[in-house]
C-alpha positions in Angstrom: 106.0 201.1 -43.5 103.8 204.1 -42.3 104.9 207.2 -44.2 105.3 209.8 -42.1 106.9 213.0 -44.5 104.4 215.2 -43.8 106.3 214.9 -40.3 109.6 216.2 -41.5 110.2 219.3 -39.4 113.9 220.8 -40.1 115.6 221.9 -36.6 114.6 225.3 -35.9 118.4 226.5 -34.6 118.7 226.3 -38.6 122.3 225.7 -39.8 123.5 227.8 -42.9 123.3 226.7 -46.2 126.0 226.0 -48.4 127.8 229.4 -49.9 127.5 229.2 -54.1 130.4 227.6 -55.8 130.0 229.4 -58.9 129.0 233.1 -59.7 125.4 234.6 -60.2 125.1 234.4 -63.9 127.2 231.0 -64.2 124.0 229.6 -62.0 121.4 231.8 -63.6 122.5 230.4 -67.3 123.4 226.9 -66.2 119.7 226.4 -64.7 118.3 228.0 -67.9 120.2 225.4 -69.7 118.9 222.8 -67.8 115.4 223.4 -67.5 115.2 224.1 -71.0 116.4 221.0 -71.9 114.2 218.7 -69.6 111.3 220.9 -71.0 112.1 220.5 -74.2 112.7 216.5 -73.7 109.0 216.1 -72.3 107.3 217.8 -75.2 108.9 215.6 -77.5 108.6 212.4 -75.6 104.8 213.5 -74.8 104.3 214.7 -78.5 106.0 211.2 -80.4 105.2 208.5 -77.6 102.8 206.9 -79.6 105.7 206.6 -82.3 108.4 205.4 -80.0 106.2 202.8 -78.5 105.5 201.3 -81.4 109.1 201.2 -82.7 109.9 200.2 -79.4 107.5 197.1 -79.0 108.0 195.8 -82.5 112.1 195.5 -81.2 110.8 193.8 -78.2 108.3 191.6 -79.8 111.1 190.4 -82.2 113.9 189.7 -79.2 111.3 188.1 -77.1 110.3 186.0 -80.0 114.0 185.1 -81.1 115.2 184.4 -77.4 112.5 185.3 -74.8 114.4 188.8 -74.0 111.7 190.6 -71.3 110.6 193.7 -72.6 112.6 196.1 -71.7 112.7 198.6 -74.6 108.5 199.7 -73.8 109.7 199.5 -70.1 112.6 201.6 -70.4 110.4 204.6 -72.5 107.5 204.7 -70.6 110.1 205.3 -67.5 111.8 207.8 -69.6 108.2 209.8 -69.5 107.6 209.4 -66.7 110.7 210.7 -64.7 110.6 213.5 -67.1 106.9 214.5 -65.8 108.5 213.7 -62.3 111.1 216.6 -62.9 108.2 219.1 -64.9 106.0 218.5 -61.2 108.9 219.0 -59.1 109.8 221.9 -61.1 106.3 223.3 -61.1 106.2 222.6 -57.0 109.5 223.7 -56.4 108.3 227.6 -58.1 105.1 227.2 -56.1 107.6 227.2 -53.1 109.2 230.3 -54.6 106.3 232.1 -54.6 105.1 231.4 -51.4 107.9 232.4 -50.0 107.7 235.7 -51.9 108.7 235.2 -55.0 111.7 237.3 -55.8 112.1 238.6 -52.2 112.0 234.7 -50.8 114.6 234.1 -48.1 116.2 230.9 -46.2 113.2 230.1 -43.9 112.5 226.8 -41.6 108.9 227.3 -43.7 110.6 226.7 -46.7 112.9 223.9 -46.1 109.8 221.8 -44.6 108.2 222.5 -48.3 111.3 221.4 -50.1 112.3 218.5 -47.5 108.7 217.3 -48.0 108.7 217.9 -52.0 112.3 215.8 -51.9 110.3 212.7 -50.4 107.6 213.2 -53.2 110.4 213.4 -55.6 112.6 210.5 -55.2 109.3 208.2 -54.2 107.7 209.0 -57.3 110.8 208.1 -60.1 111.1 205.0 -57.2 107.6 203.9 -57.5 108.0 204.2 -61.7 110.4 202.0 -61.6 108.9 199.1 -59.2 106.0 199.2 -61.1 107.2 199.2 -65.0 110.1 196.6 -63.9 108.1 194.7 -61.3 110.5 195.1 -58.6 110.5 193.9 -55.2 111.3 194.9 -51.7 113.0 193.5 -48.8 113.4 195.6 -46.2 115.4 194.7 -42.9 115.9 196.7 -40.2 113.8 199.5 -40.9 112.8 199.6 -37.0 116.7 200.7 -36.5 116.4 204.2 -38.6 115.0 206.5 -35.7 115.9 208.7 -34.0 118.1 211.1 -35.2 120.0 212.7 -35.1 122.3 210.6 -37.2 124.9 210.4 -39.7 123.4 207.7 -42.8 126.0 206.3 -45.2 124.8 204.8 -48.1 126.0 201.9 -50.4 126.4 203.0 -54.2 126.0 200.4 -56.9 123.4 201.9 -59.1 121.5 205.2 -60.9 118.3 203.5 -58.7 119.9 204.0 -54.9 120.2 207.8 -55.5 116.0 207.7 -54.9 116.8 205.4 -51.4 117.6 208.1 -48.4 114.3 210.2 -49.3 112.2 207.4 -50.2 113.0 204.5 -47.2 115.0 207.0 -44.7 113.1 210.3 -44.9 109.6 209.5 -46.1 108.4 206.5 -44.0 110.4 208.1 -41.0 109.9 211.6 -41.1 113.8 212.1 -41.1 114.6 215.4 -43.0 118.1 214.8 -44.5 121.5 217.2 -45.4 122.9 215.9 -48.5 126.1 215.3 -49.7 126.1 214.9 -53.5 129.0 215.0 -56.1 128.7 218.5 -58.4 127.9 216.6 -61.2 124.3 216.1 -60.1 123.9 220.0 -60.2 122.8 219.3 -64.4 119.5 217.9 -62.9 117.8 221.5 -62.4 115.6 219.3 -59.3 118.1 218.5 -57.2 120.4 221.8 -58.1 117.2 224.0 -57.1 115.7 221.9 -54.6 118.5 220.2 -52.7 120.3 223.8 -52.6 117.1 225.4 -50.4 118.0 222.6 -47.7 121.4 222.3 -45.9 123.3 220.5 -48.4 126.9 220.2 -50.1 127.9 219.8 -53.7 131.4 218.1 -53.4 133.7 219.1 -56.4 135.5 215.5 -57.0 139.6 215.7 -57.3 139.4 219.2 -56.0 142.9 220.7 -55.4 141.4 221.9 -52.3 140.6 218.8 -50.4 140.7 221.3 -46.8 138.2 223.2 -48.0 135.9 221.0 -49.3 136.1 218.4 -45.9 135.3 221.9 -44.1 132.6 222.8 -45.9 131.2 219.2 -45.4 131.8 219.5 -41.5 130.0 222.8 -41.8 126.0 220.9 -42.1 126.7 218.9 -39.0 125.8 221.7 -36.6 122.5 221.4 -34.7 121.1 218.4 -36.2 118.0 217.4 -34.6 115.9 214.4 -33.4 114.4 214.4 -37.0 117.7 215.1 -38.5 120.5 213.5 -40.4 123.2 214.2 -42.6 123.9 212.1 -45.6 126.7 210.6 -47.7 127.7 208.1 -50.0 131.5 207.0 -48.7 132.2 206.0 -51.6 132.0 208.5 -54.1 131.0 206.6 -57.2 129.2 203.6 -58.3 130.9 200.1 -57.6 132.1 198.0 -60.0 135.8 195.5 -60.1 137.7 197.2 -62.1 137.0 200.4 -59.7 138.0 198.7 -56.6 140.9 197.1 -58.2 142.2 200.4 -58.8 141.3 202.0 -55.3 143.1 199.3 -53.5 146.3 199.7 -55.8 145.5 203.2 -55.0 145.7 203.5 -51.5 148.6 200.5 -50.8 150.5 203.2 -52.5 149.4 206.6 -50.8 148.1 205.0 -47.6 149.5 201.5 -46.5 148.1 201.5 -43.0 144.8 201.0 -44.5 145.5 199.0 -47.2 144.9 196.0 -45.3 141.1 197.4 -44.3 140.3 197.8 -48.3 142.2 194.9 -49.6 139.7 192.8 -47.8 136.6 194.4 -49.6 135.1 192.1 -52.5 131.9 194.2 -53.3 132.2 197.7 -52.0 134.4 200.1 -52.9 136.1 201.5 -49.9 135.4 204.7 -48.4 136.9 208.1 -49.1 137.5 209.0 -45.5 137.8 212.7 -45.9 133.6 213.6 -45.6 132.8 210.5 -43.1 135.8 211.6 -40.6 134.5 215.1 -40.9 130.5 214.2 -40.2 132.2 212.1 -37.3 133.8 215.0 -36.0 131.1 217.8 -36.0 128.3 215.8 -35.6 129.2 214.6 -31.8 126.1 213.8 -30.7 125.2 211.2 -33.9 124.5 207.8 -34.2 125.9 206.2 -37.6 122.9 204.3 -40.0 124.3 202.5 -43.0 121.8 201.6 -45.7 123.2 198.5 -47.2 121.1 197.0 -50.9 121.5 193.8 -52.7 120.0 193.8 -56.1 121.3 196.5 -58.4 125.0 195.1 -59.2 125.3 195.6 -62.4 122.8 198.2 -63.7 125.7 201.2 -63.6 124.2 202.5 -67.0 121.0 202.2 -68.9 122.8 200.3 -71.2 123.1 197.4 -68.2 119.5 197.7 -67.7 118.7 197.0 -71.4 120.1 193.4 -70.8 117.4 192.6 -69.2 118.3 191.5 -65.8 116.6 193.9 -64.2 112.8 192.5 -64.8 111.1 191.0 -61.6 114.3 191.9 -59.4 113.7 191.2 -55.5 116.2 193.9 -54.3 117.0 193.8 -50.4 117.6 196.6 -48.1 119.3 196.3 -44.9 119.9 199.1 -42.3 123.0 198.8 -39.6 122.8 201.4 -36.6 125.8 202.0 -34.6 125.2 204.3 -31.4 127.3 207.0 -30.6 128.7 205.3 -27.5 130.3 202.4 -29.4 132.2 205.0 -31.9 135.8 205.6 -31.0 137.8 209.0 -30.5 140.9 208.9 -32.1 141.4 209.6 -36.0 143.0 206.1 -36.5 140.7 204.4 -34.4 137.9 205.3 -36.7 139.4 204.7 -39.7 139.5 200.9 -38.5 135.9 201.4 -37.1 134.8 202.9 -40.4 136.6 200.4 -42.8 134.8 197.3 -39.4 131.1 198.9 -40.8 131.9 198.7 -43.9 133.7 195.3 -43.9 130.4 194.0 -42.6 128.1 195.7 -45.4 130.5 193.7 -47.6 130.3 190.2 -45.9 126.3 190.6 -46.4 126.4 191.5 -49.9 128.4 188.5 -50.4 126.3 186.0 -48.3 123.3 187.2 -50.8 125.3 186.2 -53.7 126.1 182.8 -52.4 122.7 182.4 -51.6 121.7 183.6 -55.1 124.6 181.0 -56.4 122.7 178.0 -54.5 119.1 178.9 -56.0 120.9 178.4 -59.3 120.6 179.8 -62.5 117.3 177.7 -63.3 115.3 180.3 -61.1 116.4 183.3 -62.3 115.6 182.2 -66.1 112.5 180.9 -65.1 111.7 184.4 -63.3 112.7 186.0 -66.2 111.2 184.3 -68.9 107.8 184.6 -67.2 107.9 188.2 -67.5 106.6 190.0 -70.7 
């Protein structure tokens, strides 16, 4: 793929962005916070790396020895270094941004958001390209020739830390598409994304928010003039997948919903989708088509604790993308509940076609894969 971000050109009707949740000195000390504490994490990472390595190898040298564990332990610090210099660059960028602008006088500007939308791509393909490179992963990439034009509406398959890097770094990079976010508030503790993602159209959903109105509203509210290099963004289902969390969703909704139960019940690997923010992004965004960004690959690496294991190490992960035109999207609330769960249903039955082809290889190839990596 050609990467095209310096082509990432914000619509110039300019939709507002999001209101602040929280009160001028509740942002001002939470970014201090923060920033400090990334700052403070590279200098000692940077001043003891030669320490950690060492302690590091020697625990990989003796696992590898004892039962031909990869190394993961150097893997996982150098990584740790590196996305910290990531987030001191993007911090460093993101104030060159501010001062362009003008500093303390810098205001909303289509100038602006190209910087930031372009400094996003730069972001997410940098911690991406860390990771590829220490763990040795590979790509598979299908349908990539499906992602333009926009405008359009992307949901995205959660199963990992690693996907959050995927919409900037195989959706707005190689196609020029700049992106609206819709992130849970947690992610607001990374001073990167709270700066930077809240200087483009964007939305910080509150998660088990009393007012569940206001926040599909506010959601609804990035959908207005959404270009030909435009989407908006969402990850339908709100947290990463595992079994035990789509156990309890499905007991969930048979009890609050049981007109859809029989959509989720039939999901194995995806957890289904909170229909609040799609239904919403359906509804102001009229003119959409609907991309999903499917991945195969990163089951099982919730925590960096899962990644420890090992399994991660010469990983072929495979990315598929699903385009539905607007045409083919139906009218009625109900309707596109069942066309929602019908897209997602179909995400599922491919994740588990690339487990059962994963089942035939057998568990011979994945040792040997694994035990020819240092």
């Amino acid at each position: 793929m050609r990467a095209k971000a310096s082509d990432i050109n914000p619509d110039a009707a300019m939709v507002a962005l999001s209101a602040p949740t929280q009160s001028l000195p509740a942002i001002f000390w939470r970014r201090v916070k923060s920033i400090g504490m990334e700052v403070v994490a590279f200098v000692i990472m940077t001043v003891l790396f030669p320490v950690f390595f060492v302690g590091a190898a020697a625990v990989d040298l003796t696992l590898w020895l004892r039962r031909r564990k990869p190394w993961v332990g150097v893997r996982l610090l150098a990584f740790g270094w590196w996305f910290l210099l990531g987030e001191m660059r993007g911090l460093l960028a993101l104030f060159g941004v501010w001062v362009l602008g003008g500093g303390p006088f810098s205001k909303d500007s289509s100038t602006r958001r190209r910087r930031v939308a372009r400094l996003q791509v730069m972001w997410a393909g940098g911690h991406l390209a860390g990771l590829r490179t220490l763990f040795g992963l590979k790509f598979e990439i299908e349908g990539d020739d499906l992602v333009e034009p926009g405008p359009m509406i992307v949901l995205v398959r959660h199963a990992s830390l690693i996907d959050n890097t995927f919409p900037a770094a195989l959706v707005s990079g190689p196609h020029g598409i700049a992106l609206r976010y819709i992130l849970k508030r947690e992610l607001q503790s990374v001073p990167t994304l709270d700066l930077g993602v809240g200087w483009t159209p964007c939305y910080f959903v509150r998660r088990g928010s009393d007012d569940s109105a206001g926040e599909i509203e506010r959601i609804r509210a990035l959908t207005p003039h959404l270009g030909t290099s435009e989407g908006v963004l969402i990850w339908p289902e709100g947290t990463r997948y595992t079994p035990a969390k789509l156990a309890r969703a499905q007991a969930k909704i048979a009890e609050s919903d049981p007109a859809v139960s029989p959509y989720a019940n039939r999901l194995k690997h995806l957890l289904p989708p909170r229909l609040g923010g799609p239904l919403a992004l359906l509804d102001g965004a009229d003119e959409a088509d609907v991309v999903v960004l499917g991945h195969f690959g990163l089951d099982g690496f919730e925590y960096v604790s899962d990644i420890w294991r090992g399994g991660l190490v010469a990983k072929t992960i495979k990315v598929k993308f699903w385009r539905y035109p607007r045409s083919e999207i139906p009218t009625t609330k109900d309707e596109r509940i069942a066309w929602l769960y019908s897209c997602w249903q179909a995400l599922d039955d491919w994740i588990g076609e690339q487990k059962a082809e994963d089942s035939a290889q057998g568990p011979e190839a994945a040792t040997l894969e694994l035990e020819s990596a240092p």
